[in-house]
BAMAR-514731 format. One record per residue: residue number from 1; residue in one letter; chain; x, y, z of N, C-alpha, C in turn. Coordinates in steps of 0.02 Angstrom, whole numbers, plus 50000, padded with zeros to 5 digits. Atoms other than C-alpha are relative to their C-alpha. Last residue first. Example, Ala and Ser with C-alpha at 12.3 -4.5 7.8 and 13.67 -1.06 7.14 Angstrom:
<lumlums>
(lumlum 2, "s", "A", (49958, 49941, 49997), (50684, 49947, 50357), (49961, 50055, 50037))
(lumlum 1, "a", "A", (50045, 49941, 50000), (50615, 49775, 50390), (50045, 50060, 50000))
</lumlums>
This chain:
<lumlums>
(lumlum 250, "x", "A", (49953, 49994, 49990), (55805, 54731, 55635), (49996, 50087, 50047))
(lumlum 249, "x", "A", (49950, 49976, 50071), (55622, 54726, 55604), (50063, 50048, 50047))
(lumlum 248, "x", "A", (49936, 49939, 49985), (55506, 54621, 55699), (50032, 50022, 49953))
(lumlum 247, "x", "A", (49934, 50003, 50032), (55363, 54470, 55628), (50029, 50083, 50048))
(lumlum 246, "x", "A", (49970, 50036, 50024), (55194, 54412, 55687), (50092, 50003, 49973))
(lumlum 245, "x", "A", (50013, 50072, 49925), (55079, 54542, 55676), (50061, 49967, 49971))
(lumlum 244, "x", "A", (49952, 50041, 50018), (55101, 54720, 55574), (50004, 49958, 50062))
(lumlum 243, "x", "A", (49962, 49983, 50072), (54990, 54862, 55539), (50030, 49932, 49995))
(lumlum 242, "x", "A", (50063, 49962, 50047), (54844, 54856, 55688), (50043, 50005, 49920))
(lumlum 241, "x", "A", (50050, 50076, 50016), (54960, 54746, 55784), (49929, 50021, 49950))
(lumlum 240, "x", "A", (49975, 50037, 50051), (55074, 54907, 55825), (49957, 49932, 49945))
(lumlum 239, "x", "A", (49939, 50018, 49963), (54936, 54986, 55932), (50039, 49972, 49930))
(lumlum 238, "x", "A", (49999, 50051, 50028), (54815, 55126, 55876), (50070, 49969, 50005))
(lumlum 237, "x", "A", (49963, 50055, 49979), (54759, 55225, 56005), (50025, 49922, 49964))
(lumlum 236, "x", "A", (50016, 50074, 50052), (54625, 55305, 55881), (50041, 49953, 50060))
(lumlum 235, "x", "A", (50047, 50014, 49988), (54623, 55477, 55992), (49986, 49906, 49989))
(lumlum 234, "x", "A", (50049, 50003, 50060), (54720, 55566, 55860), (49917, 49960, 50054))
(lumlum 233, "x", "A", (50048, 49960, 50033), (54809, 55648, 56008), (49939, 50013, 49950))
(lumlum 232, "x", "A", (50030, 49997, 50074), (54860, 55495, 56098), (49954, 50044, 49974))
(lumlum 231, "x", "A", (50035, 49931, 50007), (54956, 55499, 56255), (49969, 49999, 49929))
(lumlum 230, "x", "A", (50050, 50019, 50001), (55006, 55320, 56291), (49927, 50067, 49989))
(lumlum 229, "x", "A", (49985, 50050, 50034), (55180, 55331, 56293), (49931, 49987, 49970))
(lumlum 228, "x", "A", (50045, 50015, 49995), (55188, 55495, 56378), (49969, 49956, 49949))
(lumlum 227, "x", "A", (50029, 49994, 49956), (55367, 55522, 56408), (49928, 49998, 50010))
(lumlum 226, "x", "A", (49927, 50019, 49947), (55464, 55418, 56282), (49980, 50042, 50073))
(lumlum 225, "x", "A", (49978, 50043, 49979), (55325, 55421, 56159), (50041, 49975, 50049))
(lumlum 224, "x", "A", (49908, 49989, 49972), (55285, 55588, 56139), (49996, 49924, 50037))
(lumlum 223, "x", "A", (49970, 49931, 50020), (55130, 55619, 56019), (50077, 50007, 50033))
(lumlum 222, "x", "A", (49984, 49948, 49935), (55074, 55442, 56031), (50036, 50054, 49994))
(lumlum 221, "x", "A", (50018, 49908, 49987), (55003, 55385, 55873), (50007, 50025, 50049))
(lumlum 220, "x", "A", (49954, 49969, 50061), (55095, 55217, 55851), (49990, 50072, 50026))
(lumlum 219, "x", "A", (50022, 50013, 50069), (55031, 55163, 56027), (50045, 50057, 49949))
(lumlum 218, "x", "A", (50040, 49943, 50008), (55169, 55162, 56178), (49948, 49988, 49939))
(lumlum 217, "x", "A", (50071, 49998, 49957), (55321, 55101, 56198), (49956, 50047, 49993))
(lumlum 216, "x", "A", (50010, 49947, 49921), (55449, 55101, 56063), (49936, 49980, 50038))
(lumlum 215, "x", "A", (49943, 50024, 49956), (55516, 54972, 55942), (49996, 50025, 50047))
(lumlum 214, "x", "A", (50041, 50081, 49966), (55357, 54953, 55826), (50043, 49994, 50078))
(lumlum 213, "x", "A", (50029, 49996, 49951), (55394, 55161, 55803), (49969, 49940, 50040))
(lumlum 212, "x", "A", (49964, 49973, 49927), (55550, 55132, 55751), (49951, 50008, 50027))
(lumlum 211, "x", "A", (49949, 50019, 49956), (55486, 55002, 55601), (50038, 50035, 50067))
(lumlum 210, "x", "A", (50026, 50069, 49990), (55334, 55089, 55547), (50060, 49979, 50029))
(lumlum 209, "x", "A", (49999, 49997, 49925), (55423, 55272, 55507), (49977, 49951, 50037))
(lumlum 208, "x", "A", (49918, 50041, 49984), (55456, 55195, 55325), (50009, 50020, 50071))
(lumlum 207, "x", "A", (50009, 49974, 49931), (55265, 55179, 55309), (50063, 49991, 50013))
(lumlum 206, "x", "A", (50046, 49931, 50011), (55255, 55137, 55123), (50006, 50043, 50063))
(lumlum 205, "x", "A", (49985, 49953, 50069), (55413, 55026, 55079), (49962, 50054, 50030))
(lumlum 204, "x", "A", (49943, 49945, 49994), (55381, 54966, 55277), (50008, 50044, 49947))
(lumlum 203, "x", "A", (50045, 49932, 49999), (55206, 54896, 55207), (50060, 50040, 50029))
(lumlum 202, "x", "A", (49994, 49922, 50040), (55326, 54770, 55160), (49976, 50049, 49975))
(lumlum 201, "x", "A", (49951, 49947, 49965), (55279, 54582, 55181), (50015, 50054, 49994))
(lumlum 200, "x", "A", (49982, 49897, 50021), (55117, 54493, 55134), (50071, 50038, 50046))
(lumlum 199, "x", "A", (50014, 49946, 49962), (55133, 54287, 55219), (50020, 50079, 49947))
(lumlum 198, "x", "A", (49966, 49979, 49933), (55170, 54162, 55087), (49971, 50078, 50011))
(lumlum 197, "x", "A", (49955, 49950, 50029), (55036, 54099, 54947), (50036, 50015, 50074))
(lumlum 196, "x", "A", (49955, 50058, 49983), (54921, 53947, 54995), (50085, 50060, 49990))
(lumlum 195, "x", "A", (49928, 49979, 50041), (54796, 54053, 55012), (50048, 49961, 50010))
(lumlum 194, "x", "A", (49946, 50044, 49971), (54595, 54034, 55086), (50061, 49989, 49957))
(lumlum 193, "x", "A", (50012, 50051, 50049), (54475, 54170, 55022), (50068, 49947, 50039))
(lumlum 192, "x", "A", (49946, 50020, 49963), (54428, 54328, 55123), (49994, 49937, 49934))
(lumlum 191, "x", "A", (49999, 50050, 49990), (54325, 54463, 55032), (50081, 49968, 50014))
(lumlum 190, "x", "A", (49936, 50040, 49975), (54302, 54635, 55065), (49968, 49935, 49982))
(lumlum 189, "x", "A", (50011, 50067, 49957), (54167, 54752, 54956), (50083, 49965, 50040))
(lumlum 188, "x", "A", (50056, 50049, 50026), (54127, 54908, 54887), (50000, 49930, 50014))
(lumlum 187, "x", "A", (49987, 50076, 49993), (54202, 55011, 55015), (49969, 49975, 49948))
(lumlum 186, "x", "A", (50041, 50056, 49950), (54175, 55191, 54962), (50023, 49935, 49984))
(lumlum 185, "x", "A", (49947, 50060, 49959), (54233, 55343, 54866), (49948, 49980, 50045))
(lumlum 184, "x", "A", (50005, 50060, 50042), (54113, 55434, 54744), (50046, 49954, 50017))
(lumlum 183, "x", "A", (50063, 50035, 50042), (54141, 55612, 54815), (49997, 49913, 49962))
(lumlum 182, "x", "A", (50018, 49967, 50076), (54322, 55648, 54874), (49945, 49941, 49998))
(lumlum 181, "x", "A", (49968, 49998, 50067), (54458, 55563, 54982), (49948, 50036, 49949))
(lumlum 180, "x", "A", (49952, 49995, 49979), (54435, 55598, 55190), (50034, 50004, 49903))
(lumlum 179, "x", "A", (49936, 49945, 49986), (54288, 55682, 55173), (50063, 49991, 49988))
(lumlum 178, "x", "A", (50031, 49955, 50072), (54178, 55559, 55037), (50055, 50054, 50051))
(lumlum 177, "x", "A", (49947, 49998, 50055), (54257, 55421, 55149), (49985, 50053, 49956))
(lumlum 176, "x", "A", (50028, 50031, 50036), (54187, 55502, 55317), (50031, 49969, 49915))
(lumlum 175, "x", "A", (50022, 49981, 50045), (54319, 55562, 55442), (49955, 49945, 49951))
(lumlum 174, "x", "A", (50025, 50062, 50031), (54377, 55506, 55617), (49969, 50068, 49939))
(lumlum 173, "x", "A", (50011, 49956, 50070), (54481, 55573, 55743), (49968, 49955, 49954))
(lumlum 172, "x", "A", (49960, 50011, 50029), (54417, 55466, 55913), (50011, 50045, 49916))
(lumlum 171, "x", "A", (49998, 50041, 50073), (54290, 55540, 56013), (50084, 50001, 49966))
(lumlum 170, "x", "A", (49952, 50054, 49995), (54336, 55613, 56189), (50003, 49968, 49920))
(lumlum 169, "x", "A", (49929, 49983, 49980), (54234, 55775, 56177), (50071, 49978, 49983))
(lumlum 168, "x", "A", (49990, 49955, 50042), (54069, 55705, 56195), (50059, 50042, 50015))
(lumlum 167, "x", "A", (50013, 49963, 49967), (54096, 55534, 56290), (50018, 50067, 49954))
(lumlum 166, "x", "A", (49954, 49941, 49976), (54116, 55427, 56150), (49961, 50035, 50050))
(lumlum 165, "x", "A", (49972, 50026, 49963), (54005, 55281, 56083), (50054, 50029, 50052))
(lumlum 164, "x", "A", (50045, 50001, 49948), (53908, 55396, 56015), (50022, 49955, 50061))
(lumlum 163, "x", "A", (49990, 49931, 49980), (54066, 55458, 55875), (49925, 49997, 50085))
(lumlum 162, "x", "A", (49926, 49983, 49949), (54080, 55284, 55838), (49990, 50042, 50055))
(lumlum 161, "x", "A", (50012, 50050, 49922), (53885, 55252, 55804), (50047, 50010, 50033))
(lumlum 160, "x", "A", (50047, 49978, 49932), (53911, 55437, 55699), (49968, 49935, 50048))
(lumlum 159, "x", "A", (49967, 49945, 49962), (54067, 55381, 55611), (49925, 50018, 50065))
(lumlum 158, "x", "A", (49948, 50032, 49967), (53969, 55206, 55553), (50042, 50053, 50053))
(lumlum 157, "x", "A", (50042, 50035, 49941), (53818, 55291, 55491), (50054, 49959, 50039))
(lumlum 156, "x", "A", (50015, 49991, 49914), (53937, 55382, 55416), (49947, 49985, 50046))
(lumlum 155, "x", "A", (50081, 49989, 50028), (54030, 55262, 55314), (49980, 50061, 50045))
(lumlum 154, "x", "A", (50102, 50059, 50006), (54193, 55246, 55400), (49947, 50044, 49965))
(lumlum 153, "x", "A", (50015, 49994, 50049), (54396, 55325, 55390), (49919, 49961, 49992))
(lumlum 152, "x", "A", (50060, 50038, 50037), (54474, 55320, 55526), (49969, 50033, 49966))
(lumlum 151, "x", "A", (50078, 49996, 49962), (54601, 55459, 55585), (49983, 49946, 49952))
(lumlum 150, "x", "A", (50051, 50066, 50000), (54808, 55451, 55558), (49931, 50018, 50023))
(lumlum 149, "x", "A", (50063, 49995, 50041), (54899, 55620, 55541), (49948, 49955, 49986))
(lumlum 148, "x", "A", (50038, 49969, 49977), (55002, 55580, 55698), (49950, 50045, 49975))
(lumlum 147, "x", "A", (50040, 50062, 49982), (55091, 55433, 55601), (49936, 50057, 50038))
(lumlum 146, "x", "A", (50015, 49982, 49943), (55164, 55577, 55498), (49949, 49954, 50024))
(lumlum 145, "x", "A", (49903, 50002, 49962), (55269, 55534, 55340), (49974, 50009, 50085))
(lumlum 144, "x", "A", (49949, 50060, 49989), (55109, 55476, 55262), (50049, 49999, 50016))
(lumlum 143, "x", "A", (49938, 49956, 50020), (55014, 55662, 55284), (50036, 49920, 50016))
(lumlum 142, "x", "A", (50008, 49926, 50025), (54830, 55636, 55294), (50086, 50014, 49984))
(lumlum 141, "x", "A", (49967, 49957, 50006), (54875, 55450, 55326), (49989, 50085, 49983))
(lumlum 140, "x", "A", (49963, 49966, 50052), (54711, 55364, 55323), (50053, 50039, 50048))
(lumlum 139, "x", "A", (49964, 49958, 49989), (54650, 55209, 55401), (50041, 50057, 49963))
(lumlum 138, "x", "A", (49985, 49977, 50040), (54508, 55086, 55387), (50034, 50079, 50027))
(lumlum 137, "x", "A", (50008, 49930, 49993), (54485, 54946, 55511), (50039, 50060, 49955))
(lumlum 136, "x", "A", (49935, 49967, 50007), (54411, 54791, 55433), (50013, 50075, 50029))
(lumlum 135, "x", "A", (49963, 50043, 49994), (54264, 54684, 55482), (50081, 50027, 50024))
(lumlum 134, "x", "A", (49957, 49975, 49921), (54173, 54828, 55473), (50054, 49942, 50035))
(lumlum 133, "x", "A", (49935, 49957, 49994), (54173, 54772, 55285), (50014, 50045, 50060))
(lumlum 132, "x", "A", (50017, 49936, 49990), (54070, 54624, 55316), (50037, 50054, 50003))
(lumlum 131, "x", "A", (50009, 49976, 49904), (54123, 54477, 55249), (49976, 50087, 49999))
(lumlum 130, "x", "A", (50022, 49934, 49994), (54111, 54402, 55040), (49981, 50021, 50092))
(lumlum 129, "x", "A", (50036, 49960, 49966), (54190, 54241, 55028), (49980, 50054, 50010))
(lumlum 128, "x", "A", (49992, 49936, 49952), (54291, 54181, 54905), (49946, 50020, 50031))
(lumlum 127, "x", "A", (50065, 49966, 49972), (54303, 53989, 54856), (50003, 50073, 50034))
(lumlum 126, "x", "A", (50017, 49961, 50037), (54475, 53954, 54778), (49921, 50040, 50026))
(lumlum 125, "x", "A", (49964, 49961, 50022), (54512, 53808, 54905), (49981, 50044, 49931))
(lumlum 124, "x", "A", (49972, 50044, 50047), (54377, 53749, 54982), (50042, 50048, 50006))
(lumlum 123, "x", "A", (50017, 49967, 50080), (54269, 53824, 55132), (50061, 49963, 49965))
(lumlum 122, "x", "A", (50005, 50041, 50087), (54247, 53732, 55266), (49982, 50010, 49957))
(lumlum 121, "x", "A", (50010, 50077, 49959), (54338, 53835, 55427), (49981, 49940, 49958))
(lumlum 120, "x", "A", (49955, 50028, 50035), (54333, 53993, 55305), (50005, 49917, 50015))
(lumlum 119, "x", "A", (50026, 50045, 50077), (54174, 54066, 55339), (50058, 49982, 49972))
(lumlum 118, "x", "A", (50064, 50042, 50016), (54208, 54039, 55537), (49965, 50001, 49931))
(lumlum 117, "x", "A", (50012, 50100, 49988), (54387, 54048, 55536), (49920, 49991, 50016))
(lumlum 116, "x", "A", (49978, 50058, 50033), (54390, 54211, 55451), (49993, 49924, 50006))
(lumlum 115, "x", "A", (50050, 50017, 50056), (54249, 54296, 55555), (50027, 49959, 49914))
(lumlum 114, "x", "A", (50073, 50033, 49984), (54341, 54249, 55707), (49957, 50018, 49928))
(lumlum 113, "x", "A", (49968, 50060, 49983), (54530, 54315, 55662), (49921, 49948, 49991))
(lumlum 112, "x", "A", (49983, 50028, 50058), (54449, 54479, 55594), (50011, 49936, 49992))
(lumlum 111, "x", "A", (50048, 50012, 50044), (54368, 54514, 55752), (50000, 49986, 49933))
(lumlum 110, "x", "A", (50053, 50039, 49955), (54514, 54466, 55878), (49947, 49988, 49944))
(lumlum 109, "x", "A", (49997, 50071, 50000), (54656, 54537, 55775), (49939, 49946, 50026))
(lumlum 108, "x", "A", (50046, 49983, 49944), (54569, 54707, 55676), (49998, 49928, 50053))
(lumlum 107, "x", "A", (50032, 50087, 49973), (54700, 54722, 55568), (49976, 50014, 50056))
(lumlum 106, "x", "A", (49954, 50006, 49968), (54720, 54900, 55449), (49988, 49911, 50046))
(lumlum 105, "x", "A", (50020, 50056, 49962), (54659, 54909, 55290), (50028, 49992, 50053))
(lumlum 104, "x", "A", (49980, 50071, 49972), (54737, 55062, 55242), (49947, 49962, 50038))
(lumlum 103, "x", "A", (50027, 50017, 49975), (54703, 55209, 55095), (50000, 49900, 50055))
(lumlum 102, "x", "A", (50003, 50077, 49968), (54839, 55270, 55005), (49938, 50006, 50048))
(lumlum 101, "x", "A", (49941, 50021, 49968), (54840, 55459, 54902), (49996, 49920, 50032))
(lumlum 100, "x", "A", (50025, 50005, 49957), (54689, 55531, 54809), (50036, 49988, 50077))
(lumlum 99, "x", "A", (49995, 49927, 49976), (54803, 55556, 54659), (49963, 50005, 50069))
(lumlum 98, "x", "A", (49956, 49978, 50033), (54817, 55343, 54649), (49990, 50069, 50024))
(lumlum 97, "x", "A", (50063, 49950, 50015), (54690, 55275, 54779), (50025, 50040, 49946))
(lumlum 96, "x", "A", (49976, 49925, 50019), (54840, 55163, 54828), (49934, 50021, 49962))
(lumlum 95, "x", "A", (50023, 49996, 50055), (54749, 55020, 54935), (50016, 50061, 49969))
(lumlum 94, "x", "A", (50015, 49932, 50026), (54876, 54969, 55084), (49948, 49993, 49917))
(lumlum 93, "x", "A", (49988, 49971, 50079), (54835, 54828, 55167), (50013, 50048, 49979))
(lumlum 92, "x", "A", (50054, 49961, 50035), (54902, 54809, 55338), (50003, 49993, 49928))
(lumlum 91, "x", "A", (49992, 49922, 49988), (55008, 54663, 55396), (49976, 50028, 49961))
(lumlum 90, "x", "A", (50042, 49987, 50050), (55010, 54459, 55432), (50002, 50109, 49986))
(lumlum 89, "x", "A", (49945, 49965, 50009), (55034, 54345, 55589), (49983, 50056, 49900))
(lumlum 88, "x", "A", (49922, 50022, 49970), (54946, 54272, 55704), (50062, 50029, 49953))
(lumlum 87, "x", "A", (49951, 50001, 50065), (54771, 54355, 55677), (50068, 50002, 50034))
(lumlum 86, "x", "A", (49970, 49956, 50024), (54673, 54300, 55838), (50052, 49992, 49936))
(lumlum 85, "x", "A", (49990, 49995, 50067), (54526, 54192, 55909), (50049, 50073, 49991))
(lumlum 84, "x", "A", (49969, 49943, 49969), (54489, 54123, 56093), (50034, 50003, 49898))
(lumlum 83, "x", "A", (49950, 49998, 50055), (54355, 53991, 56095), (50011, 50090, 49977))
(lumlum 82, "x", "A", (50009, 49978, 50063), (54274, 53975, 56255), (50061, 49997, 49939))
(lumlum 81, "x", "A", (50031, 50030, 50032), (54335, 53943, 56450), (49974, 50019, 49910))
(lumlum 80, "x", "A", (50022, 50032, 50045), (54366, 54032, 56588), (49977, 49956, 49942))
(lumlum 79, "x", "A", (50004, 49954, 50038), (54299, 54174, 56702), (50065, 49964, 49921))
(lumlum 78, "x", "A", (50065, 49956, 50033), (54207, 54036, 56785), (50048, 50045, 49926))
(lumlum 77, "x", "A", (50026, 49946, 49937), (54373, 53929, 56826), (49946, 50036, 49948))
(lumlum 76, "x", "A", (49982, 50005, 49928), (54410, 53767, 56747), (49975, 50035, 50035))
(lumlum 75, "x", "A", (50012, 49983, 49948), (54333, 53767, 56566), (50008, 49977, 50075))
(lumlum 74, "x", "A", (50034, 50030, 49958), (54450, 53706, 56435), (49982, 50060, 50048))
(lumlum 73, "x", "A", (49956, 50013, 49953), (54505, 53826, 56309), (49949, 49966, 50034))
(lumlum 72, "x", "A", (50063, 50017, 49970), (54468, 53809, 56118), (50033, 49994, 50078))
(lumlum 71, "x", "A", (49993, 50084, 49942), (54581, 53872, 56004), (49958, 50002, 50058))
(lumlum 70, "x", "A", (50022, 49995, 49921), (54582, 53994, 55867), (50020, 49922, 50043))
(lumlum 69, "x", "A", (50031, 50070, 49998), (54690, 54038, 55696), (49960, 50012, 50080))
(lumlum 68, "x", "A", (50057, 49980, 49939), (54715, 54180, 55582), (50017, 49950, 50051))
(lumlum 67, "x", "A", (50032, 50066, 49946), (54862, 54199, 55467), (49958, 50022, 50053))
(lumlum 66, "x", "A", (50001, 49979, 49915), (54880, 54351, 55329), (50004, 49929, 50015))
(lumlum 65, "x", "A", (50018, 50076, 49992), (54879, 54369, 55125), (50040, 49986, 50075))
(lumlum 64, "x", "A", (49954, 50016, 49960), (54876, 54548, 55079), (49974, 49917, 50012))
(lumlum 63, "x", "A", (50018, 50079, 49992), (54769, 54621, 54946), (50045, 50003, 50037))
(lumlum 62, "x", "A", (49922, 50042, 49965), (54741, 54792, 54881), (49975, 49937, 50018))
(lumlum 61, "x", "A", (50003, 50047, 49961), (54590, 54854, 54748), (50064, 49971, 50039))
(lumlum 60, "x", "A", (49915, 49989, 49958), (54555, 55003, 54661), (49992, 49932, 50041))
(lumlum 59, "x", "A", (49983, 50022, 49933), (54392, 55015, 54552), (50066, 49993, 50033))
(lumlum 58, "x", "A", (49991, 50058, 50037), (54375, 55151, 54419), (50001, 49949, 50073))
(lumlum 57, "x", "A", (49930, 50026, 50064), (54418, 55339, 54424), (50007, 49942, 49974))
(lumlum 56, "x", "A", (50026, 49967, 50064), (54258, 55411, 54513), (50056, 49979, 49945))
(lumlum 55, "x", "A", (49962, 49947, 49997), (54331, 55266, 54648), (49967, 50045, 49943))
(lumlum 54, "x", "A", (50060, 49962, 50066), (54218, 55115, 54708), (50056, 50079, 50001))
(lumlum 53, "x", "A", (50037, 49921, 50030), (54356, 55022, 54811), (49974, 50044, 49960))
(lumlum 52, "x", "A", (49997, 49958, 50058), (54402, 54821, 54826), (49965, 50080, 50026))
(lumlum 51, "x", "A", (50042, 49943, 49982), (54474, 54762, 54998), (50002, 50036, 49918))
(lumlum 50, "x", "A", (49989, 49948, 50051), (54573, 54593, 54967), (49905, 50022, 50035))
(lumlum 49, "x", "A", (50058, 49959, 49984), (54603, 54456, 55115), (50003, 50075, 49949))
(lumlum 48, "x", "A", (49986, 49952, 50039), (54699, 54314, 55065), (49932, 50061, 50032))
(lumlum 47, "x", "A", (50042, 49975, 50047), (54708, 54166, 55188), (50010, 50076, 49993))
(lumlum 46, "x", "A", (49947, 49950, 50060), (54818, 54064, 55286), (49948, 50009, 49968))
(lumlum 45, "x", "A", (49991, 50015, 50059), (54705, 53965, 55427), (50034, 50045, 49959))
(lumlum 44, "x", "A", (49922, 49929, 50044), (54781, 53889, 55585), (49961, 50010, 49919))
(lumlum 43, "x", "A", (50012, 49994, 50111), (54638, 53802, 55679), (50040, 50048, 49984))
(lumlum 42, "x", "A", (49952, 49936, 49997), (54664, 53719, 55883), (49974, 49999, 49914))
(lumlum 41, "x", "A", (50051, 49988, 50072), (54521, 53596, 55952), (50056, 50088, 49976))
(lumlum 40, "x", "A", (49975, 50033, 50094), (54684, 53511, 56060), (49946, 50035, 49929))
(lumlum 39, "x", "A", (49957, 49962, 50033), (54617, 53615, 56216), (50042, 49978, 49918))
(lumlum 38, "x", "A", (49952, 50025, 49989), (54451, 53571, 56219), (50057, 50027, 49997))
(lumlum 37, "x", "A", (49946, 50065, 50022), (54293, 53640, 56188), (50079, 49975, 50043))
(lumlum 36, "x", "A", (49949, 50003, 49989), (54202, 53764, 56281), (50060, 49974, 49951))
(lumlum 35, "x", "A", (49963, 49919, 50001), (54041, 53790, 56243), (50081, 50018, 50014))
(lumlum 34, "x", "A", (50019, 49968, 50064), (54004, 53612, 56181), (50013, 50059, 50008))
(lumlum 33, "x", "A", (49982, 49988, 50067), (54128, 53548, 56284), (49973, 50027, 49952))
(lumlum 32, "x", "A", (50042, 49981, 50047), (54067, 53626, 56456), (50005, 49963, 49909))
(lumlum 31, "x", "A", (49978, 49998, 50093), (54186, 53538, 56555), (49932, 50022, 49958))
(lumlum 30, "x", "A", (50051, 50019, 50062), (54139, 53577, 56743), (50049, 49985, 49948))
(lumlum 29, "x", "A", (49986, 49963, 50050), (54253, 53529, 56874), (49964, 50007, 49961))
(lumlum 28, "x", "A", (50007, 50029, 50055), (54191, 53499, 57055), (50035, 50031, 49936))
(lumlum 27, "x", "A", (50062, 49988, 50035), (54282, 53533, 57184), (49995, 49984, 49942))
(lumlum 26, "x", "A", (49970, 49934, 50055), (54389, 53428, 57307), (49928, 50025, 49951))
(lumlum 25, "x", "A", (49943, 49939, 50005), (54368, 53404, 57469), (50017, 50012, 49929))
(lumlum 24, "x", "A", (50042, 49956, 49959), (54188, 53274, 57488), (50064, 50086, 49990))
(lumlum 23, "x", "A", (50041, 49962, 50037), (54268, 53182, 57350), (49985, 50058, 50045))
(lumlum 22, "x", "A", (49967, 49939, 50045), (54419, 53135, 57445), (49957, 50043, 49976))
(lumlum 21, "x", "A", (49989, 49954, 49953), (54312, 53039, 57582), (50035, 50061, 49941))
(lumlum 20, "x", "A", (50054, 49963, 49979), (54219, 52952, 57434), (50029, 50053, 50046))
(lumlum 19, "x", "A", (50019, 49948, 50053), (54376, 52901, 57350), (49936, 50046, 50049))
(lumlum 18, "x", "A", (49958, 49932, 49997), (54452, 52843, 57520), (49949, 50033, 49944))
(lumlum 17, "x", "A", (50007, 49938, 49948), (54285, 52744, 57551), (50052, 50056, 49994))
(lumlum 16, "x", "A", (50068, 49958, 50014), (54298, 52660, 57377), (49989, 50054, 50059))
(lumlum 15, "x", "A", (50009, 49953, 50068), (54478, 52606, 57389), (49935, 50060, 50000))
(lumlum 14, "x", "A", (49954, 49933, 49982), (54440, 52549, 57577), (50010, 50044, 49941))
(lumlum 13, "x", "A", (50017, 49984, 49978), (54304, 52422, 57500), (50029, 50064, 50031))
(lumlum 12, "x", "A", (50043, 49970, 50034), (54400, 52374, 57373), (49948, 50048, 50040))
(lumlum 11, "x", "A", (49987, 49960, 50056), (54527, 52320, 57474), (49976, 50049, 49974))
(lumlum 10, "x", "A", (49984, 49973, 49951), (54441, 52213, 57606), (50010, 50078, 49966))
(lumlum 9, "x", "A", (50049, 49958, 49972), (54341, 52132, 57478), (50024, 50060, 50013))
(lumlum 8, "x", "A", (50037, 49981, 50075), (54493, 52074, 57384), (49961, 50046, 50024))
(lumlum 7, "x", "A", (50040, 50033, 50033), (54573, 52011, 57575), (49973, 50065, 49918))
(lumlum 6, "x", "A", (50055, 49970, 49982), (54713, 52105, 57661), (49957, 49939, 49943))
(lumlum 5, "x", "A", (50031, 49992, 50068), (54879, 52024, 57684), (49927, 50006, 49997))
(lumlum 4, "x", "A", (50081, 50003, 49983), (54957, 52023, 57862), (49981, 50014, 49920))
(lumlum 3, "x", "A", (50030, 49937, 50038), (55154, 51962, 57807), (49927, 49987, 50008))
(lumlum 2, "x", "A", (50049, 49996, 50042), (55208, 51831, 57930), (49989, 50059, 49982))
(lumlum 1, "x", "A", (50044, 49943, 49995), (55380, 51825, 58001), (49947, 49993, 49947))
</lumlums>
């Protein structure tokens, strides 16, 4: 029995026509890389993030030391593609205001995550950066045993863009810092700095209702958790990930 054996030509020639017939069925893929990148373009960075405060008493300053990182997704389908940025793990500052009472940094994951890894990305070690302090979202306790005394805390050119962003009515609770603590309070600055120090633990000490409410459905400030999970009187809808990324508690 003879085996029919095709010639080199023969071959190559069929190769190339299947590819061509295939092409015609499948679609194209873009790769955008410069808008897109890749998936291997991944960045983990550990860094310190301290919130000083102008007080009539002196400056005040907390600190916590967090993780950011992003990653780059290939583009397949339109919706997509880009670099996708969040704080991985890490939890609110508190700044004690001493008689005034605590004032919190809270985490803002998406927009905090992104303005770390882009002035951090090549910055040294010890180098601090100075960011924008909407960066951060600022939270007061009116009554620290009661998550449902929580409102923001902004400038007010900051309360009144909030407060426009609202259907009148709907706005989120919100106070100016001269309301929420007294004359001569204000941000005076945030900076981020890159840390070699382990993750901040134990804003529980301050918020000891923090741990049952990470365990329920619903945001922190929901007035009845177990039947309207998502009912929020302050307005703020503020979710667990605003105090504490990254870690559970027994």
């Amino acid at each position: 029995m003879k085996l029919g054996l095709c010639s080199s030509n023969s071959v190559g020639r069929r190769t190339i026509l299947a590819l061509l017939a295939l092409a015609v069925f499948l679609p194209v893929v873009e790769v955008n890389q410069a808008d897109a990148g890749i998936f291997s373009d991944t960045i983990t960075i550990r860094y310190r993030m301290t919130v000083v405060v102008d007080t009539p008493e002196g400056v005040k300053t907390g600190t916590a030391v967090r993780e950011a990182g992003a990653y780059s997704e290939m583009r397949i389908l339109p919706q997509q593609g880009g670099t996708h940025y969040n704080v991985t793990e890490g939890e609110a500052i508190p700044i004690d205001l001493g008689k005034r009472g605590f004032l919190f940094s809270a985490i803002t994951p998406e927009k905090e995550a992104r303005t770390v890894v882009q002035n951090l990305r090549n910055a040294t070690y010890g180098e601090k950066v100075t960011v924008d302090p909407s960066t951060a979202l600022f939270i007061q306790f009116q009554n620290i045993n009661d998550p449902l005394s929580a409102r923001e805390v902004c400038t007010p050119e900051s309360c009144s863009a909030i407060a426009k962003s609202y259907p009148k009515g709907h706005e989120p609770r919100m106070a100016t810092f001269e309301d929420a603590y007294g004359p001569g309070v204000s941000v005076k600055e945030v900076t981020v700095e890159i840390s070699t120090d382990d993750v901040t633990r134990g804003i529980e000490k301050l918020i000891p209702w923090l741990p049952q409410k990470l365990k329920t459905q619903g945001t922190l400030t929901a007035d009845n958790p177990r039947k309207k999970p998502f009912s929020d009187p302050t307005g703020l809808y503020l979710g667990g990930d605003a105090f504490v990324i990254g870690r559970s508690f027994k």
